[in-house]
ROBA-126777 format. One line per field, with one value per atom (N, C-alpha, C): y, z, x; residue in three letters. Coordinates in steps of 0.1 Angstrom, whole numbers. Layout:
BEGIN
Y: c(Y  ...)
Z: c(Z  ...)
X: c(X  ...)
type: c(ALA  ...)
***
This chain:
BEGIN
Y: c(852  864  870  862  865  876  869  872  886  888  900  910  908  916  916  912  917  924  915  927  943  947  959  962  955  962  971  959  960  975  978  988  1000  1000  1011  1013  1007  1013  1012  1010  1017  1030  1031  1048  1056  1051  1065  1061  1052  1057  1064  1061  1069  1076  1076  1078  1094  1096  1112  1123  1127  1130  1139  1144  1149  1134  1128  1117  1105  1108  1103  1111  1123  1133  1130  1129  1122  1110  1100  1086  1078  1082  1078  1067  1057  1041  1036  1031  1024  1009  1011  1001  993  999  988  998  989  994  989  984  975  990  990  1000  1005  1002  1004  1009  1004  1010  1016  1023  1024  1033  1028  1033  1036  1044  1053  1055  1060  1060  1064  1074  1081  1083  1079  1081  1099  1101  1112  1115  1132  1135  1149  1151  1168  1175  1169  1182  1183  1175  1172  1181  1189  1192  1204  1216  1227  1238  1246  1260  1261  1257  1261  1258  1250  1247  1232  1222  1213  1206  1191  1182  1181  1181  1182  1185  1179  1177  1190  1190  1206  1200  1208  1209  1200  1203  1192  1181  1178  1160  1158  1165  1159  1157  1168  1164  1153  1146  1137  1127  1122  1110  1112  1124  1128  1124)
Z: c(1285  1283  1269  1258  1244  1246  1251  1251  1262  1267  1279  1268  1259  1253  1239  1234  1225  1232  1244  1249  1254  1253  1257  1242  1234  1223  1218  1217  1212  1223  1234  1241  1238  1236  1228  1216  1205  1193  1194  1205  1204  1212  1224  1228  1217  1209  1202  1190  1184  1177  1178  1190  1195  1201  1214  1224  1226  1213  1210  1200  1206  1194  1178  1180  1170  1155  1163  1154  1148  1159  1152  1139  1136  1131  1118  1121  1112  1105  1111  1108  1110  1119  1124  1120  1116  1118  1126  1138  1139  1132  1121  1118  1123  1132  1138  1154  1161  1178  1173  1167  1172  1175  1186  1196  1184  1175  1164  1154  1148  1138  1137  1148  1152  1135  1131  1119  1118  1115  1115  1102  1100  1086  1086  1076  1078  1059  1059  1038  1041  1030  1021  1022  1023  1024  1021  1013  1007  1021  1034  1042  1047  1046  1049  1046  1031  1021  1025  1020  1028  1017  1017  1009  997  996  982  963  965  959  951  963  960  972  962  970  982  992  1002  1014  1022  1038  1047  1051  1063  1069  1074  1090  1097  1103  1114  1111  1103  1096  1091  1085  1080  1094  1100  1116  1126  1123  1131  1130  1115  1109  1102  1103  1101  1110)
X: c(1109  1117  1113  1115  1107  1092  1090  1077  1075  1082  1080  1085  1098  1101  1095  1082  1076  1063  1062  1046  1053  1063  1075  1072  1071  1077  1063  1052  1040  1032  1037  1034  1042  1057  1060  1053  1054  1049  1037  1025  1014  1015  1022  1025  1032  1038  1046  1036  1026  1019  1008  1004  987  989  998  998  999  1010  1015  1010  996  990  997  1006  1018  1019  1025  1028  1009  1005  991  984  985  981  992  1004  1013  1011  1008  1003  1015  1026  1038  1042  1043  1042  1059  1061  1074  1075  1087  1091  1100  1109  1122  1120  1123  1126  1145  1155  1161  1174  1177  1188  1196  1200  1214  1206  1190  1188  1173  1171  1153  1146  1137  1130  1115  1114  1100  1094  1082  1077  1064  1064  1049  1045  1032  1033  1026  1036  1032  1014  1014  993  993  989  987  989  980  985  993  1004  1019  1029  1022  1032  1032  1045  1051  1042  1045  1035  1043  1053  1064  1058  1053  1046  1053  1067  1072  1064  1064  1062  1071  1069  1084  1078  1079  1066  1079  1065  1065  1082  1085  1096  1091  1083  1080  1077  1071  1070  1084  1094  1102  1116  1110  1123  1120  1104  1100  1109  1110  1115  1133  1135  1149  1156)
type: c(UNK  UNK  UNK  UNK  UNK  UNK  UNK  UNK  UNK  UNK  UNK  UNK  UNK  UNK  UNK  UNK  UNK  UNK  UNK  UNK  UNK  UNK  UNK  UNK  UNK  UNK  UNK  UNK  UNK  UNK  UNK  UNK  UNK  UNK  UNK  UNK  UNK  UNK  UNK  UNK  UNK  UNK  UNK  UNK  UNK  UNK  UNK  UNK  UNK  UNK  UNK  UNK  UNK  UNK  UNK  UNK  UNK  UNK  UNK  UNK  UNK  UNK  UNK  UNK  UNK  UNK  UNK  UNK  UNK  UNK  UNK  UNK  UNK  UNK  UNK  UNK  UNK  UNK  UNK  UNK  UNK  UNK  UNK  UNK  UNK  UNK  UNK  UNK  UNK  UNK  UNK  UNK  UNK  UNK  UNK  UNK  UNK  UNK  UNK  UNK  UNK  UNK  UNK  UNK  UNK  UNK  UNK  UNK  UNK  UNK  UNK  UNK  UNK  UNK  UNK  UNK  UNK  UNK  UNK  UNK  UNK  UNK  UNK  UNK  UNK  UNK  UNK  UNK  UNK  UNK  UNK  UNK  UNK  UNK  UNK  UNK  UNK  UNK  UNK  UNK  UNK  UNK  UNK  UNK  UNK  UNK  UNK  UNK  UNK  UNK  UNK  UNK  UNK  UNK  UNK  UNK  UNK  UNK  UNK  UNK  UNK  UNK  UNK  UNK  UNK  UNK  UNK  UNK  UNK  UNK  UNK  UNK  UNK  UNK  UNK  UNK  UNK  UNK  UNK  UNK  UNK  UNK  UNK  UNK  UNK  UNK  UNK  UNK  UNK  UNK  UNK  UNK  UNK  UNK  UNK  UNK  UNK  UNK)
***
């Protein structure tokens, strides 16, 4: 049973890392699957960053992980 539910697991976080080209482009990483506290995480990349001339990632990178 362990083990069914990490080859589950290990097959989500490679669909939502690869699988979705949006978040691959992001460098998405899933940190937690766990139901109560799922966490996501992508590092900081110049072309991330919005036109303002603040560090501060576009809309869509920052609603990925918001």
């Amino acid at each position: 049973m362990v083990q069914d539910i990490a080859k589950l697991e290990a097959k989500l976080r490679h669909l939502f890392e690869h699988g979705v080209p949006f978040n691959s482009v992001l460098g998405l990483k899933v940190e937690s699957l766990d139901p109560a506290a799922p966490k996501l995480r992508f590092d900081m990349r110049p072309e991330l960053v919005n036109d303002t001339g603040e560090q501060i990632a576009t809309g869509g990178a920052a609603y990925m992980v918001g």
